[in-house]
C-alpha positions in Angstrom: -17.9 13.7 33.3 -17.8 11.3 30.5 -18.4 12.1 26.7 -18.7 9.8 24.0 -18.0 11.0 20.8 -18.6 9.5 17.6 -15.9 9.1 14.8 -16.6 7.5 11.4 -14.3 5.8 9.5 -13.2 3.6 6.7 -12.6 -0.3 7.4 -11.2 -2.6 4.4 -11.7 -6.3 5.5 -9.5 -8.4 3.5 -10.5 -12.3 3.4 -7.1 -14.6 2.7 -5.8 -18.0 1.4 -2.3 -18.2 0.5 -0.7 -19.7 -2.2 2.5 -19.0 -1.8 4.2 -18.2 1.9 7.3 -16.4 0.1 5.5 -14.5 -2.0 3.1 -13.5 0.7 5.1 -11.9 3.2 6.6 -10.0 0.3 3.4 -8.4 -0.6 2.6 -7.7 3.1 5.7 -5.4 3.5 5.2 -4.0 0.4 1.5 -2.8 1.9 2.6 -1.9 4.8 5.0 0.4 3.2 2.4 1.5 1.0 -0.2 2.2 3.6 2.3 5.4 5.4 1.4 7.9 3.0 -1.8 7.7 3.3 -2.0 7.6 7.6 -3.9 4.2 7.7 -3.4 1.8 10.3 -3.3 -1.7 10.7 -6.0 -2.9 13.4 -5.5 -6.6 12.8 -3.9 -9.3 11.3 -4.2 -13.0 12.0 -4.9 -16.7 11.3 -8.0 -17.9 11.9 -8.7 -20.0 14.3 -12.0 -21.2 14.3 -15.2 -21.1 12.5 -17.9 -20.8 14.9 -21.1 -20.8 12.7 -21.7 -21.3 9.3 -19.0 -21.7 6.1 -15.3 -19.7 5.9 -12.6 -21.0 4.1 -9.6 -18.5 4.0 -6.4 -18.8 6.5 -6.6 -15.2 7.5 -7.7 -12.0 7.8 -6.5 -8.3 7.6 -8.4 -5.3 9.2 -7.2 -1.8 7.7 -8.7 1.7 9.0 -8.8 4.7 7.1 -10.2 8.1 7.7 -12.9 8.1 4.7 -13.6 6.2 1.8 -11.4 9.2 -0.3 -8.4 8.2 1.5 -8.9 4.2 1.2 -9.8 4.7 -2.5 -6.3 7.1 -3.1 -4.1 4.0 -1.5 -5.6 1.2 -3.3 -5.9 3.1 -6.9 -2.1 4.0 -6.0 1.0 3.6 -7.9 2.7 1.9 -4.9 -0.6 -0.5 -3.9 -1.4 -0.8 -7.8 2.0 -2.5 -8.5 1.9 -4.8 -5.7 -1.8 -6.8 -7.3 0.2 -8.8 -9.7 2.0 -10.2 -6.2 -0.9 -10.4 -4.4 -2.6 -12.3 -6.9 0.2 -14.9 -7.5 0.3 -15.0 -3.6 -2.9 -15.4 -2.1 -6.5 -16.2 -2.9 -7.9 -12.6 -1.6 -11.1 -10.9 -1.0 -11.5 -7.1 -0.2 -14.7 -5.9 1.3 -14.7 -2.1 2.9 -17.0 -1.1 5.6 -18.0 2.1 6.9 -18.3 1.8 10.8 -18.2 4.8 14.0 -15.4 4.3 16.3 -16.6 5.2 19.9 -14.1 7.8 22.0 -14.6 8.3 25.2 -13.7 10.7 27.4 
């Protein structure tokens, strides 16, 4: 027998350029540090590689999943994500965008 079952979650999409390699990986492992609390994983990050159709200008891209919009919102107003902006912002050219999506599981 096979069940699908839908889940919904939380997706932030963040758009990159970087500035600054150095400073760039030091802002990633200060996310990823900043992301256990809160039980969201990372589902992707990587370089672009080519832009199929129409206009995108940013290096890379970072997919994070959280279990609802509560959750994503109590990581990025916290004191451990909060401290790392000034980084970020020196870092990288960066857009956030967050997406509300099902996951499919099947079983």
């Amino acid at each position: 027998m096979h069940i699908e079952e839908r889940i919904m979650a939380v997706y932030l999409v963040g758009q990159v350029r970087i500035i600054d390699h150095d400073k760039w990986q030091q802002y990633v492992t200060g996310v990823a540090e900043s992301l256990v609390p809160f039980d969201a994983q990372i589902v992707f990050r990587g370089k672009r590689l080519e832009v199929l159709a129409g206009e995108h200008d940013r290096d890379l891209s970072v997919v994070i999943r959280f279990a609802d919009q509560q959750t994503l919102e109590g990581w990025f107003n916290s004191e451990a994500y909060q401290s790392l902006i000034e980084l970020r912002d020196s870092a990288a050219e960066v857009t956030i965008i967050t997406y509300e999506a099902e996951d499919e599981v099947s079983s």
